[in-house]
Each structure stands twice: as C-alpha cells, then as structure tokens.
N, C-alpha and C positions, 0 to 999 in steps of 0.2 A: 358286511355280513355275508357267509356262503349260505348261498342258496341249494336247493335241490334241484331246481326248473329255471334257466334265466332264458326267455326269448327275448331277441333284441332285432327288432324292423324283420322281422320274417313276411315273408311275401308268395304266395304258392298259385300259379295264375292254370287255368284250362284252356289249353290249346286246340280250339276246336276246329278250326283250320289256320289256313298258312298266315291269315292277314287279321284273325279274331281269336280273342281270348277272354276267357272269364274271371275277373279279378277275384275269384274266391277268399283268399287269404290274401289284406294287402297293407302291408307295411304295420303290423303288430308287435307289441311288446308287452311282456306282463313279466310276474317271478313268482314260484310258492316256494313257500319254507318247508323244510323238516314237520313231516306231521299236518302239514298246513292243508284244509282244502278248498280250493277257488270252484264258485258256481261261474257256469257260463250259459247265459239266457239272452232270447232273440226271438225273432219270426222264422220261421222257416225259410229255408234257401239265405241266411245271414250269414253263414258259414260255417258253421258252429261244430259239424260232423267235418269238414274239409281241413279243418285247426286240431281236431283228435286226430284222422291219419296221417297229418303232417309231422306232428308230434312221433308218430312212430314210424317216421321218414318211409312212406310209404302212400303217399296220395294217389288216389284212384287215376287211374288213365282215362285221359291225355292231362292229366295234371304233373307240374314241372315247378321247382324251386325257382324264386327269381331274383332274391338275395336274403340273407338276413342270417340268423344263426339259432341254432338251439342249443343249447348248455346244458348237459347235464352233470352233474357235482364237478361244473368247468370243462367238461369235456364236449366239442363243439361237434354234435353226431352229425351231421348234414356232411362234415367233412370227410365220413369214415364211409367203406367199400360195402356192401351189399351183404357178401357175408359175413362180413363180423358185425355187423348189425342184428341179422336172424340169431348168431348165435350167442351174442355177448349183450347186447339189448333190448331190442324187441318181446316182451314178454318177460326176462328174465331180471329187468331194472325198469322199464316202462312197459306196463298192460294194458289190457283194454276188454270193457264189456260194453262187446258192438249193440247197438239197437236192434233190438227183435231178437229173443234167446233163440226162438223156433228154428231162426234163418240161419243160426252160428254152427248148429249142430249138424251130422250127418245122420239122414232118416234110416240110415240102413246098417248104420255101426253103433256099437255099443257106447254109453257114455265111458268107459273103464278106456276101451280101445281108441276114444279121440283123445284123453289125456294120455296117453302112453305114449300115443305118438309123434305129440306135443315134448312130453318131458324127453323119449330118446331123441329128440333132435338138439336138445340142449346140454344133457349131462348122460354120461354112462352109466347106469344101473345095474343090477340083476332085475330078474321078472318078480319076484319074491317083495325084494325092497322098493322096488318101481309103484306096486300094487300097493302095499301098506301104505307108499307117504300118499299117496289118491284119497286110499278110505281114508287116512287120517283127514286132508283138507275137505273131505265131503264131508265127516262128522263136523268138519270147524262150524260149517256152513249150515248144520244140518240137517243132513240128509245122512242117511243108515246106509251102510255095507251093502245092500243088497243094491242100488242107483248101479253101482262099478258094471252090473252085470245088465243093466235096463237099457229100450232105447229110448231117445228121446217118445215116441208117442205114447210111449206108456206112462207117461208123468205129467203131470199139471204145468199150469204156468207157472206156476210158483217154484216149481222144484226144478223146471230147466231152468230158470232164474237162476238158484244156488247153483245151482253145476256150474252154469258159464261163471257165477264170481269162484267160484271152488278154481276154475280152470285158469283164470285172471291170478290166484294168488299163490296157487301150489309151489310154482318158480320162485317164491320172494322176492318179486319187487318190490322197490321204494315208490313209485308211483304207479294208481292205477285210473285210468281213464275212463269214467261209467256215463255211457250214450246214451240217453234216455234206459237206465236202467226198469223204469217200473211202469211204464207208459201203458203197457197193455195188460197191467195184474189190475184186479179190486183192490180199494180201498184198503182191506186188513189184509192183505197179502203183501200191500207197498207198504204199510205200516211195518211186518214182517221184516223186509226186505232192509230197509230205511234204520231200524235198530240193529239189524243184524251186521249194515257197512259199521253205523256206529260202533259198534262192539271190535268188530275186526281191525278199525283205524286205532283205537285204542291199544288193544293186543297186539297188533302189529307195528305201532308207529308209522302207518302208511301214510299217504298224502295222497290225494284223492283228485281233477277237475271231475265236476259232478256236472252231466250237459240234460238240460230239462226246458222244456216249454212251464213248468209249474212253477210260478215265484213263492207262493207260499211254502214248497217243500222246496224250494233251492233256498230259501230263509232257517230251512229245518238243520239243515246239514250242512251250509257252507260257513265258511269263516269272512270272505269276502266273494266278490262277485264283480264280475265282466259282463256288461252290457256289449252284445253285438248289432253292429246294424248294418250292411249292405258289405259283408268283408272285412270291415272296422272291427275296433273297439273303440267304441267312444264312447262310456263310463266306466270308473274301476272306481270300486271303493271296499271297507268293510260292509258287510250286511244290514247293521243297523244303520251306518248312514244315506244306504241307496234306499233302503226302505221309510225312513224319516227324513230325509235330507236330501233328495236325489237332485243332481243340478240338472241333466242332459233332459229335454222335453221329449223325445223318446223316450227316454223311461219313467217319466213323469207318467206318460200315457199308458204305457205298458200296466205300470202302478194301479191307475184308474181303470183299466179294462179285469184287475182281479179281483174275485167275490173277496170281501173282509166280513169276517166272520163276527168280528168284534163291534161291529159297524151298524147301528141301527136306521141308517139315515144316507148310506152310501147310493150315488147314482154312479153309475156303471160307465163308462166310457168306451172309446173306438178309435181306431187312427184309420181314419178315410184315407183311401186310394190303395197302389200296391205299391210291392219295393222297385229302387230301381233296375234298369237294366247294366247288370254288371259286366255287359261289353264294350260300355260306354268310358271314353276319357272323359273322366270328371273335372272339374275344375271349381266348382264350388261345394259346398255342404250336400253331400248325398241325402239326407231327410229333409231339403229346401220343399220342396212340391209337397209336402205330406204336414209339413209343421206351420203350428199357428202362430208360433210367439217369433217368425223370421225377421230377418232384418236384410235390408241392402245389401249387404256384402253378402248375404251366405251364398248369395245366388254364384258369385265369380271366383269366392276366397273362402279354399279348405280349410275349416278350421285344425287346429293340430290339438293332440290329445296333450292337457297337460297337470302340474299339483297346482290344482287352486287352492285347499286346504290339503292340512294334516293328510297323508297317503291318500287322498282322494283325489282320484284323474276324472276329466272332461274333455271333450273334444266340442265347446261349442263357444262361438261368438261375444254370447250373452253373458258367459263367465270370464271374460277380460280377456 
C-alpha cells in the first residue's frame, strides 16, 4: 500500500549541552493513508508538539535529527536542503496549526497581510488573484471578506481559530497538522471548530494528525490513535480498539483518569508520580516507576512496540 506519511525509527534528541540530551522523539514509527487521520495523545512534555515540528523538518533549537526517516508520498524529506523544503513542503504538502492561534499571528499586521506573505513565498501571483484565493479560503472556514482587512485583536478566539486553519489550507496540502487546535475555545466554539476540520477533510480529502490532551474529542475525529509516553509511541491502534480494548497500562490509565459521560458508576482514576527524565539512558520500560501491573523485566528490558493483534501495536511486556 502507498502511504501518504511513512515514518520509520525517527529519532529527534535536544542538545542541551555538549555531554546532555533530551530524547524527545526516540526511535518512532507510524503511517497515515490518503484522507486518513491519526490522533496523537499523552501527558505533557511526552513529545507530542517535538513529533509535529519534526514532521515539518524543523525542530525547535537545539533540537537535531539522529536517525530515522520521513516519507512523504516516498519521498524521504529529512534528506532534502532547507530551501526546497520552505518552498516545495513545508506548508505547501505538509501544514500545521500551531497551538495558541493568538501566538501564531502578528499583533501589528493584518490577517490578509500574513497570508500574503505566506502565499508570495511559495507561488507567484498578482495582488488581485493573491487576494481573492485568501477570501475564498476565509469563506471556506468561515469567516467574511471583511477578516482579510482585521487584526488579530479585533477577533474572537474563535475566528483567529479559522484564520490559522484558513492559513494551514489555502497552499493545498495533503496533510495538515493541528496542535491542540481548540484547547483554549468554549465548548460550542470547539464544537464549531471540530465540524468545520470534519467538513474540510471531506471537501478536501486531507489527512489530518490531530495533537490533543482530550481522548474523548480525539475519539470524535480520529480514525486511529498513537499513545505517547516519555518520546515513545507505545500504543497504536484504531480508535475503537484503544478505547474498548486498550492493551498498554498507560493508557489503560489514561482511559480511567476520562469523565464517561455514558457511565453511571465510573470512578475516576490517576497515574501517581511524574514522567521520567528524558536525559536519562534507559534501559528498561520508561513507565516502570509509575505502573502497577510491572513485572521483573521491565525494570532492565525495553520493551519494543509491536502487532499483537489485527494493526494494533504495543510496546509492553505483558503483551508477549
């Protein structure tokens, strides 16, 4: 099968000095199809924003590639030069809606004038036609003609919302990347928001990783889902099996710490302690210290992510 996205053992570490490094991304692999979209859910600091700007070969500094590869429709971008990445990738086949609209924008330019000067760095336009296909992808999104000329603080959360996705799609890419897209809207705003990817993935045939702390709205919209934990992936499966069938005790727990809405009788759960330090050479199960159901080995011997059933991956012990 050709894929859209194949990552195979990508590794992305922070060099924070000469003799320490922070395993952020370490030794990953996933793939999404055509139209496909993969949730990716964790704790925080699990990597999960360092695994979207890797993707768009651009890891925040001192962050440095340390092997592995990215595929896109076969094409292995890690391999390719800085500029033809801004100008033949980056946004224009693989996008991204960063976390926090607020922070993406510039307070002192117009929304018309940051996508302009987005779209002139990729494709030669006129001012005329440049303008039009804008307000067209602000209508997609919509938001009215009149946004082109606002700045950011004259809009809602909700409506820098649309713009950053308006700004993610106007290029037509095949994947777009949304980082905690609705963290900081209300309820009917993320409702909004949440129909409105639906709608676009449909019309567009996009392919989505969708990065959220919420499992119940990464059940709403994903097709399958990656458990992260300390740099790992160590669950993959479709959505309904991590959510009725989940094997990794990590997200066992995860499971348990979400309100169920359907649930008359649920007790709420926790996972005692913190994560670990991702400075550290590991040599056993990174959730050893944190998990109840361990056994002997996990203490000395990493477990490896693998198919114990039908397309469903685990990285633990207890799964053979």
């Amino acid at each position: 099968m050709a894929y859209l996205l194949e990552v195979k053992n990508l590794s992305m570490f922070y060099h924070i000095s000469n003799n320490e490094k922070v395993r952020a991304i370490d030794n990953i692999s996933f793939n999404i199809e055509y139209g496909e979209t993969l949730g990716v859910v964790g704790e925080s600091g699990c990597g999960k924003t360092s695994l979207a700007t890797s993707l768009l070969c651009m890891p925040s500094s001192p962050g440095r590639f340390e092997g592995g590869s990215i595929l896109f429709e076969g094409e292995n971008i890690i391999s390719l030069k800085e500029d033809y990445i801004r100008k033949n990738i980056r946004f224009s086949k693989i996008s991204m809606v960063f976390q926090g609209a607020m922070n993406c924008l510039i307070p002192v330019d117009t929304i018309g004038k940051q996508m302009l000067e987005t779209l002139n760095e990729h494709m030669s336009m006129d001012k005329i036609k440049s303008k039009n296909l804008i307000i067209e992808y602000l209508e997609y999104v919509g938001l009215s003609e009149s946004v082109f000329n606002m700045y950011p603080h004259e809009m809602s959360g909700g409506m820098k919302q649309r713009a950053v996705i308006a700004m993610a799609l106007f290029l037509k890419p095949k994947l777009i990347i949304l980082d905690e897209p609705t963290t900081a809207l209300d309820v009917i705003v993320q409702a909004q928001i949440i129909n409105l990817l639906k709608k676009l993935k449909k019309e567009f045939n996009l392919s989505f990783i969708f990065i959220t702390h919420d499992l119940a709205l990464e059940y709403e919209v994903s097709d399958k889902i990656a458990v992260m934990y300390a740099g790992e992936i160590i669950e993959l499966a479709s959505r309904k099996n991590i959510y009725s069938n989940a094997k990794h005790p990590y997200t066992e727990k995860l499971l348990k710490a979400t309100p169920n809405i359907n649930s008359n009788s649920q007790t709420l759960d926790f996972i005692e302690g913190s994560p670990p330090d991702l400075t550290l050479n590991f040599t056993g199960c990174r959730f050893y210290e944190r998990c109840d159901k361990r056994i002997d080995k996990c203490e000395n011997v990493a477990p490896v992510i693998k198919e114990i059933e039908n397309k469903h991956f685990c990285a633990c012990h207890l799964r053979g």
